[in-house]
C-alpha positions in Angstrom: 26.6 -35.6 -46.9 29.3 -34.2 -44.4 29.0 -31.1 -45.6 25.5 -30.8 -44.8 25.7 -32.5 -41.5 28.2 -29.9 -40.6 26.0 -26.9 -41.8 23.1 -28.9 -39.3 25.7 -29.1 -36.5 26.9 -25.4 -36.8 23.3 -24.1 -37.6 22.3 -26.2 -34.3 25.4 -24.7 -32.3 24.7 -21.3 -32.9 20.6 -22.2 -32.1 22.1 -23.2 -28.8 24.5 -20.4 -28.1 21.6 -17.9 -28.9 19.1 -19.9 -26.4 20.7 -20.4 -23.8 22.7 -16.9 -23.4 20.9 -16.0 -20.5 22.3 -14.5 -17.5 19.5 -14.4 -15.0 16.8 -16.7 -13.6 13.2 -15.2 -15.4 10.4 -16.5 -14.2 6.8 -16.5 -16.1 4.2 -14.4 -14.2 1.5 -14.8 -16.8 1.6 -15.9 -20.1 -2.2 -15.8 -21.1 -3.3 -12.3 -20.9 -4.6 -12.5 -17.2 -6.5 -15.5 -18.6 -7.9 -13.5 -21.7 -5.8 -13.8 -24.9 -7.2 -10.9 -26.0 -5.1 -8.8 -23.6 -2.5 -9.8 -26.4 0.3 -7.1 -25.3 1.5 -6.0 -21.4 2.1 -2.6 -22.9 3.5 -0.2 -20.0 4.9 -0.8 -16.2 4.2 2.0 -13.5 4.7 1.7 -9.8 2.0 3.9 -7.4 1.1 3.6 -3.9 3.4 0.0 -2.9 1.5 -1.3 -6.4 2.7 -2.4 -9.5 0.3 -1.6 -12.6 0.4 -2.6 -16.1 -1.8 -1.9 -19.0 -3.1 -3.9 -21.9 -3.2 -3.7 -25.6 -6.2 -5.5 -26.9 -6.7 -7.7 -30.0 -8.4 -5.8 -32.7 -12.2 -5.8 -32.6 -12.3 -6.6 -28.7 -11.5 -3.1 -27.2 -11.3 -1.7 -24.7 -7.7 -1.3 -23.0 -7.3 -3.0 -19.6 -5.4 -1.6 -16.4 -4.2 -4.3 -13.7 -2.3 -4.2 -10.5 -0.8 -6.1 -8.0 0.9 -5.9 -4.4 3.4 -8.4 -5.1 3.9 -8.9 -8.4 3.6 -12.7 -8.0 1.5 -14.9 -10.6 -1.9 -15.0 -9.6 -2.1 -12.1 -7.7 -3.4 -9.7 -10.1 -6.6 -7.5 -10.0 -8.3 -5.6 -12.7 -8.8 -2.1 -12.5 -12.9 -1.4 -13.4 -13.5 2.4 -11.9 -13.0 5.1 -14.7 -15.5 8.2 -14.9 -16.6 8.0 -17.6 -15.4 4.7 -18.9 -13.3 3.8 -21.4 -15.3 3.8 -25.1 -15.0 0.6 -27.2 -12.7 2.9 -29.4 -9.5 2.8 -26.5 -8.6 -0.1 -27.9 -5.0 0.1 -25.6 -3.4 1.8 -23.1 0.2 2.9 -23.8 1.0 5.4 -21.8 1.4 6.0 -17.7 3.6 7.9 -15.3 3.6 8.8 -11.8 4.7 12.5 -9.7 5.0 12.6 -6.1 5.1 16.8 -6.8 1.0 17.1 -7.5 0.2 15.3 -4.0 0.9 11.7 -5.5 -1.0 11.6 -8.8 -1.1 8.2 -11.7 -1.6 9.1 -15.3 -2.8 6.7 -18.1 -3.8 7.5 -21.8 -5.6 5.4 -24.3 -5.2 4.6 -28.3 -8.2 5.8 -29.9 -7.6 6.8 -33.1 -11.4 7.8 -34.3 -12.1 10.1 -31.2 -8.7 11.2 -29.9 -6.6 10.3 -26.8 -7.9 10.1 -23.5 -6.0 11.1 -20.5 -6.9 9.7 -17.0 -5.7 10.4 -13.5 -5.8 8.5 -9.9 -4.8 9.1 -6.5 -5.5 5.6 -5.8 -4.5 3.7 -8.4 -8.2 2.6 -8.6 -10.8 4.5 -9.1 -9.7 6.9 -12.5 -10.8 10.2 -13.9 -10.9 11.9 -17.2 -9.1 14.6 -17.6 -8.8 15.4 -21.1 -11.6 16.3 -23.9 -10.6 13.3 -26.4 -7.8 14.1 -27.9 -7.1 18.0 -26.2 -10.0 18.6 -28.7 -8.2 17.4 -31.8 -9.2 13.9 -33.0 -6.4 13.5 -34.6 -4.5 13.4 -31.4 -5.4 9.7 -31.4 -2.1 8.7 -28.5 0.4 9.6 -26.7 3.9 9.4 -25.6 4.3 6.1 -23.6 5.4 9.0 -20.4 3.5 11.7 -18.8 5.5 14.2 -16.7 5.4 17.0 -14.2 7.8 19.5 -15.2 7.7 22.9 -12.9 4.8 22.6 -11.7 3.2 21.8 -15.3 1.8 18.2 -16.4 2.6 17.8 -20.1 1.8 15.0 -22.8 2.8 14.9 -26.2 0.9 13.5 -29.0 1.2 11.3 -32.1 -0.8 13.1 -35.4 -0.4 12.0 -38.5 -0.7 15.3 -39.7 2.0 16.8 -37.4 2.8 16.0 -33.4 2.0 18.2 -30.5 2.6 18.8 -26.9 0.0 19.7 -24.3 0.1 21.0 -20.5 -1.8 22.1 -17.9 -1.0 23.3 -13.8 -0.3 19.8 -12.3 -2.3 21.4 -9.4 -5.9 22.0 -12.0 -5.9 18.7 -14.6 -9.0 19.5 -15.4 -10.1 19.3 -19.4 -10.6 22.6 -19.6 -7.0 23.9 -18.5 -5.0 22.2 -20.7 -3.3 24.7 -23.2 -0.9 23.2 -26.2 2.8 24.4 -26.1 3.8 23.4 -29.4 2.6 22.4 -32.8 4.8 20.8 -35.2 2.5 21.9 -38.5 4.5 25.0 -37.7 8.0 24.2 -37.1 8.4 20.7 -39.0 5.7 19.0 -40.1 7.9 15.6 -40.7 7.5 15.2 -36.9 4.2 12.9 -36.8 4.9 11.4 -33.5 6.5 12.0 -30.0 8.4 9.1 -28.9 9.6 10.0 -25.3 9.1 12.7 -22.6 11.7 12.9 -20.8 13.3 15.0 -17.5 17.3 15.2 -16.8 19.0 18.2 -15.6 16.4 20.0 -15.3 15.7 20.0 -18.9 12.5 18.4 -19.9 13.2 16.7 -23.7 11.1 15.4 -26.4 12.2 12.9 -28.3 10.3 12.0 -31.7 10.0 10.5 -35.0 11.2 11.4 -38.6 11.3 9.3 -41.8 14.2 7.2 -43.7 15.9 10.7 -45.5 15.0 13.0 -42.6 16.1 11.1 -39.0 14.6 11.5 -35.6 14.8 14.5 -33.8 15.2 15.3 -29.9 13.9 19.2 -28.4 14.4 20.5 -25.0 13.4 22.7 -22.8 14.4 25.0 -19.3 10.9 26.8 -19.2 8.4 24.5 -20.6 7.3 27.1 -23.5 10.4 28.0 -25.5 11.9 24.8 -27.3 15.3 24.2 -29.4 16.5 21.4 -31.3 19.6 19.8 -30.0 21.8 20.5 -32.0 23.9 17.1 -31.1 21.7 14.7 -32.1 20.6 16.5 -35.0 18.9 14.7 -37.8 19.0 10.9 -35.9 22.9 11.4 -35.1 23.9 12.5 -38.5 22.0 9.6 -39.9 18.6 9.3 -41.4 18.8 5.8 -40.7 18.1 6.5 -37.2 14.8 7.3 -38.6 13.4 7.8 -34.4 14.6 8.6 -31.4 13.0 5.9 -29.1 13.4 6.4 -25.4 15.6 8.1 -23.1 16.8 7.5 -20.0 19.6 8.5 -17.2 22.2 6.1 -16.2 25.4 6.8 -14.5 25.7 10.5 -14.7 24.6 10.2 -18.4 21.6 10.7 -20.6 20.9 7.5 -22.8 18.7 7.8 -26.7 17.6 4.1 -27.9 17.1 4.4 -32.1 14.8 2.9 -34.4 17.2 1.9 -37.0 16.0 -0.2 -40.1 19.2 -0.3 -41.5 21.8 -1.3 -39.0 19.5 -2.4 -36.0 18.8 0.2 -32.7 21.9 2.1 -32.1 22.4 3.5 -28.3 24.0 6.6 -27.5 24.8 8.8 -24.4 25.7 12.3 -23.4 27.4 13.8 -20.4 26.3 17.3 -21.0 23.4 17.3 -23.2 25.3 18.8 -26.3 28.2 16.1 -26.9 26.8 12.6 -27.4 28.8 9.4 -28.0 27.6 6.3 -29.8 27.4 3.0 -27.5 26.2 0.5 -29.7 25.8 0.7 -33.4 23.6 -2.5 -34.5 21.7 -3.1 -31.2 24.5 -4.9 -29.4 25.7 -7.2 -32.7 22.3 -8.4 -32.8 22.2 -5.8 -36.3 18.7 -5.5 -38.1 16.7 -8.9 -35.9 16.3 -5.5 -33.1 15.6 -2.5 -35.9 14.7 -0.6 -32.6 15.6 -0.3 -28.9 12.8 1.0 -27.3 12.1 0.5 -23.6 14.9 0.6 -20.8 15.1 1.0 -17.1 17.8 1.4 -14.4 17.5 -1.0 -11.1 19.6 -2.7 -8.8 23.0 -0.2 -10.1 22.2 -1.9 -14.0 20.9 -0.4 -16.9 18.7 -2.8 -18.6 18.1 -2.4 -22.2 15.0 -4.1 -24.9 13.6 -3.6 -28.5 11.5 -4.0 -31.0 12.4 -7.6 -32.9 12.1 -7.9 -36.8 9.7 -10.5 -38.5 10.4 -13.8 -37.6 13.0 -12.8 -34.6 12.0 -12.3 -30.5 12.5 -10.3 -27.7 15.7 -9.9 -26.4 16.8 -7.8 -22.7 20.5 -6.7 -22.3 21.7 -4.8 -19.1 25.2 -3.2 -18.5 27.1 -2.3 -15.4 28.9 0.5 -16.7 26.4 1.3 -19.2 29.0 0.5 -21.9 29.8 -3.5 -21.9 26.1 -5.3 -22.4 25.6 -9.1 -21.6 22.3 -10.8 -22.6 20.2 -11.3 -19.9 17.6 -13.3 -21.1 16.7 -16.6 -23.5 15.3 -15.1 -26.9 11.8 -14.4 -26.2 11.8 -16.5 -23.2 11.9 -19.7 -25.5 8.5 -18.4 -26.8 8.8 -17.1 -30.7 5.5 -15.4 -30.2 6.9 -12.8 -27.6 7.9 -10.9 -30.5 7.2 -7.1 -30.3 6.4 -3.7 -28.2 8.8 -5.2 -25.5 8.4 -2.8 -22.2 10.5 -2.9 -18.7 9.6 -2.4 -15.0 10.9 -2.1 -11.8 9.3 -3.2 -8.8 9.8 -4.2 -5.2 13.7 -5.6 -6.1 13.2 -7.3 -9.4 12.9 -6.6 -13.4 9.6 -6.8 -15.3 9.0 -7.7 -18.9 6.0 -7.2 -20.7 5.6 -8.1 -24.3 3.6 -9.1 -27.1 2.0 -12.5 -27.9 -0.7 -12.3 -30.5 -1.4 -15.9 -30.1 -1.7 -16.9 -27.0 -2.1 -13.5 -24.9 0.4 -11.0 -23.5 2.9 -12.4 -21.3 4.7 -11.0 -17.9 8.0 -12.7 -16.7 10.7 -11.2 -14.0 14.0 -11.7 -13.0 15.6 -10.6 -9.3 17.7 -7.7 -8.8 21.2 -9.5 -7.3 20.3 -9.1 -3.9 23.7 -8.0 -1.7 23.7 -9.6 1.3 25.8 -7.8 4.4 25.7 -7.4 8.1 28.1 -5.3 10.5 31.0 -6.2 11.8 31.3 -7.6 15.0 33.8 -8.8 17.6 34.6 -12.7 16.6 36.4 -13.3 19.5 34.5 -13.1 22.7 34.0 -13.9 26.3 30.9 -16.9 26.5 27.4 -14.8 27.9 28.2 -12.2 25.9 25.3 -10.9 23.5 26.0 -9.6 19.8 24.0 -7.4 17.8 23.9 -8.1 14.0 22.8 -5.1 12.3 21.5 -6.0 8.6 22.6 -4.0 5.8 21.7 -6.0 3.4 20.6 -4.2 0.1 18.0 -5.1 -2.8 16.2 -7.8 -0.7 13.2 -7.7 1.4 13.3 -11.1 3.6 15.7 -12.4 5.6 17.0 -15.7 7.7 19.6 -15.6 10.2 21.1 -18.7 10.5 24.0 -20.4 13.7 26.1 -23.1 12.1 23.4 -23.7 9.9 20.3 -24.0 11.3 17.4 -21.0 11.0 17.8 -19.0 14.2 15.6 -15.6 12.9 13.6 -14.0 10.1 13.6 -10.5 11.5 15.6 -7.8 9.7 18.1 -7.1 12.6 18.9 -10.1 15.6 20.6 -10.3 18.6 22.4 -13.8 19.8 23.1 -14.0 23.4 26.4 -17.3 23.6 26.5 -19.1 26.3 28.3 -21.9 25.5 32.4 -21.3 24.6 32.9 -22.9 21.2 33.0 -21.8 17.3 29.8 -20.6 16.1 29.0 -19.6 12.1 26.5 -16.9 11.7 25.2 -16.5 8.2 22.9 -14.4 6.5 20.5 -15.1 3.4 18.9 -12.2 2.1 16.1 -12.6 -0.5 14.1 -10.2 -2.9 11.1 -13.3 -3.5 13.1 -14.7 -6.4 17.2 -14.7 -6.2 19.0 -15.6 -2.7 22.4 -14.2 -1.8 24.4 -15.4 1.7 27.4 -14.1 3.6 28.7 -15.6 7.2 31.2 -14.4 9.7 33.2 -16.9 12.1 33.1 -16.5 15.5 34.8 -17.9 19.0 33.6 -18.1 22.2 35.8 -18.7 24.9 35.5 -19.7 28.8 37.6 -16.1 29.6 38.2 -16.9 33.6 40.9 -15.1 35.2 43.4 -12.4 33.9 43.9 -11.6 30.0 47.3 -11.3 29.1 48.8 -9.6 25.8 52.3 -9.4 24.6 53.4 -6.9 21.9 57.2 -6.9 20.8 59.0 -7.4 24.2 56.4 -5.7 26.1 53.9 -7.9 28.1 51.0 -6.9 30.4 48.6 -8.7 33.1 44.7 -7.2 33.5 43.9 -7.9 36.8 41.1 -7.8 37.8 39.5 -8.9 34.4 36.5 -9.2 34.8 36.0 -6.6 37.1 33.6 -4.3 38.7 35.2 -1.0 40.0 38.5 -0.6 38.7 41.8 -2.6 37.5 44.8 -2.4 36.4 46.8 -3.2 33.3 50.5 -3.9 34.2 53.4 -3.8 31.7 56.6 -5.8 32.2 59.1 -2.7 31.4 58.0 1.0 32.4 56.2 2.9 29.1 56.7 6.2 28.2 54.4 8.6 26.8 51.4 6.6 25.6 48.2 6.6 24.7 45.4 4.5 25.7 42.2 4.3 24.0 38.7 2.2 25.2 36.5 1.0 22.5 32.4 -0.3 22.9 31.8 -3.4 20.7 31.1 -1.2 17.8 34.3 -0.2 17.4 33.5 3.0 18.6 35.8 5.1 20.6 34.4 6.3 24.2 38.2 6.8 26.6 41.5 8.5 25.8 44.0 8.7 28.3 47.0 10.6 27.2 50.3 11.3 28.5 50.6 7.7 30.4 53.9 7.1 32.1 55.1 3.9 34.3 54.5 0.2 34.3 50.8 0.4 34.8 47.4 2.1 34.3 44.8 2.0 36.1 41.4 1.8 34.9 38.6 3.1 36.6 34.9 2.1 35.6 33.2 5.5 35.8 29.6 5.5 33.9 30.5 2.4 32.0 27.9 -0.1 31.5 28.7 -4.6 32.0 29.5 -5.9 29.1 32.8 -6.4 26.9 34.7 -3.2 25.8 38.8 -3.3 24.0 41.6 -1.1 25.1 44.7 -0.4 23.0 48.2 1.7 24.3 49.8 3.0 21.8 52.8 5.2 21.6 52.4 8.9 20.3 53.3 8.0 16.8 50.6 5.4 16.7 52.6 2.3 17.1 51.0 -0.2 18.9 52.3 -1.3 22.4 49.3 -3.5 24.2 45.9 -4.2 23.1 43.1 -6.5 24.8 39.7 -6.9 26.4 38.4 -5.3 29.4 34.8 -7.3 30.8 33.2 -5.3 33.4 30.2 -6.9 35.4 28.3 -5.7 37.9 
């Protein structure tokens, strides 16, 4: 009996350790579909035109595909896309595929799964109203999808296909997408005709690659290329790394001066790898983070907010999981498996979008779901003088990153929302100034300290035995700063409140410089006599009024 309620306590330990090994703060943005379980996959993220978009993969026997977008990305603010010319057949059942180039005059692509009629490719300069582009399938029915990315590479839009018979890859001038000018580049019923499906599309370097799919004794196989028509196998990755375990390559992406390959991997779990050069690659992971065969393939990734965040494909009876790195070497889990939900279990997909993370995944029962988590937002303003005169006026410049609304706050009570302030103190005392900076889901805060004082009469500073008067101080003509013991050969220098420097007087001999106004402005400016070797004799303030 103790032996069993020790196997319950362990089993439950390790239920709770896996549960709860989240890092950030998800939040559900819809977990019904858009309100129709039959949208039961979010399949693909792209950002066009200040939107976020996602498409749909829908439940057998209720096609066709869906495309939404929204303008925040919040729950409930999401539209359906219903222009396409000519639209969608009932045999796009989903819609896998999408990418975005800013090189064609700002240009979405999206592609269908129709596996009687062939592939259809659409296109938008809107993100609304979508054209074909394609005959179904580049004319080949077989051609029934593509990869999940579309690219412009030199001036060329390319897709690549998934055939049973044998892969291919398709162009045409990014400038001319019409059906009719799209031209195949390679056929694998030529070169290898294990190659049934194109994984990833992919541009680094300026190298476009094409990662792809083998089988258990053959490995998957990546090609490049610097022109667009003449391919090569790389040579480093080779058949799946050396193993035909790694039976596909799954994705690709760049991180950190590297290019990253995500595996399908049945019998250790997705292995990651990376390569400075394109030749030499270097294994990161070798059973999807220790998670081993539960993840058989790491499939979708993105880079935001200086992370690289990693997710794949679960094994029966396991859930999604989402990992992100810092260095793209050490991986923490970032969220709960599968949210807490044991249906979000397959064709996980990532997103970036207006400072957070978004996860789209599968949920046959009750409808695809969408959840997001906040890119850390750093929260920073400039330095300012913390000791001033009262009436003087500080500018706080915000240079705050990964956030997108902001509260200025005095000693802790709201004193602006706009992105830069100014705070005029009138009243000598010790103020806090603090700044939250929010991306719509994570908050972070930093403060600086800050005295005011009355600042009548002279301002006197002593450094090592030396001490000096500034009289007049305020002024509004001239005045004088006058040293107890005569100087030799020094230096002054007068800085604005940005630290910036706007005087030098060299070559300053006696006990006492005078300091005429000139073009400056009123307002509060610091002075500092040095010797020539740098080594500070006096420093202060200087307040010139009008």
């Amino acid at each position: 009996m103790k032996i069993k309620l020790f196997f319950f306590l362990f089993l439950f330990a390790q239920f709770s350790l896996d549960l709860f090994a989240q890092t950030d703060p998800w939040e559900c943005i819809t977990n019904n579909g858009f309100g129709d379980t039959k949208n039961i996959a979010c399949s693909k993220f792209l950002t066009f035109k200040g939107k976020i978009f996602t498409t749909t993969q829908r439940k057998k026997g209720n096609p066709p595909g869906q495309l939404w977008y929204s303008t925040t990305g919040d729950s409930l603010s999401w539209n359906k896309v219903t222009s396409f010319s000519p639209n969608f057949s009932n045999s796009d059942l989903n819609i896998f595929c999408g990418g975005t180039t800013d090189t064609s005059g700002g240009i979405a692509f999206i592609s269908t799964v129709n596996v009687p009629l062939g592939t259809a490719v659409y296109r938008s300069t809107n993100g609304t109203n979508w054209t074909k582009i394609n005959n179904n399938g580049f004319g080949v029915t077989a051609n029934y999808r593509t990869s999940p990315t579309i690219v412009v590479y030199k001036d060329s839009l390319y897709a690549a296909t998934w055939n049973n018979n044998a892969a291919q890859i398709w162009r045409c001038l990014s400038t001319n997408t019409s059906a009719a000018n799209w031209q195949k580049v390679i056929d694998f019923s030529a070169i290898d005709t294990i190659v049934k499906n194109i994984t990833y599309l992919y541009i680094w370097n300026g190298t476009l690659y094409a990662a792809m799919g083998g089988n258990i004794t053959h490995g998957g196989n990546l090609y490049q290329t610097t022109n667009g028509s003449v391919w090569t196998k790389n040579t480093g990755v080779g058949n799946g790394f050396g193993s035909s375990g790694n039976g596909t390559i799954a994705s690709l992406i760049a991180f950190n001066g590297y290019l990253y390959a995500g595996t399908n991997n049945l019998l250790t779990g997705g292995q990651l790898w990376k390569t400075s050069d394109g030749n030499l690659w270097t294994q990161v992971t070798a059973d999807a983070f220790g998670q081993g065969t539960s993840i058989y393939e790491l499939k979708r990734m993105a880079v935001a907010g200086g992370y690289l965040w990693v997710t794949g494909n679960p094994s029966s009876g396991n859930s999604d999981k989402i990992w992100k790195s810092k260095d793209g070497i050490n991986f923490t889990q970032s969220n709960i498996n599968g949210f807490g939900n044991s249906n979000n279990s397959g064709f996980p997909v990532l997103g970036d979008y207006n400072d957070n993370i978004y996860y789209g995944g599968l949920d046959s029962i009750t409808g695809g779901q969408i959840w997001r988590t906040c890119i850390t937002p750093v929260a920073s303003f400039n330095s300012v003088d913390t000791n001033i005169c009262q009436g003087t006026t500080l500018n706080f410049v915000n240079t705050s990153s990964y956030a997108h609304s902001y509260i200025w706050q005095i000693n802790g009570v709201n004193y602006s929302a706009g992105i830069d302030t100014s705070i005029i103190f009138n009243t000598a005392g010790k103020y806090t100034i603090t700044l939250l900076s929010n991306n719509g889901i994570c908050t972070k805060d930093t403060s600086i300290n800050i005295t005011v004082n009355t600042c009548t009469g002279t301002d006197q500073t002593i450094a090592q035995d030396i001490s000096c008067i500034v009289y007049p101080n305020p002024f509004s003509s001239s005045a004088i700063i006058q040293f107890n013991s005569v100087i030799k050969n020094a230096v002054l220098n007068i800085y604005n409140l940005f630290g910036q420097k706007i005087i030098t007087i060299n070559n300053i001999s006696g006990n006492q410089i005078k300091i005429e106004r000139a073009n400056l402005n009123s307002g509060i400016y610091f002075y500092k006599v040095m010797k020539q070797n740098e080594e500070n004799i006096s420093n202060g303030k200087l307040i010139i009024t009008d």
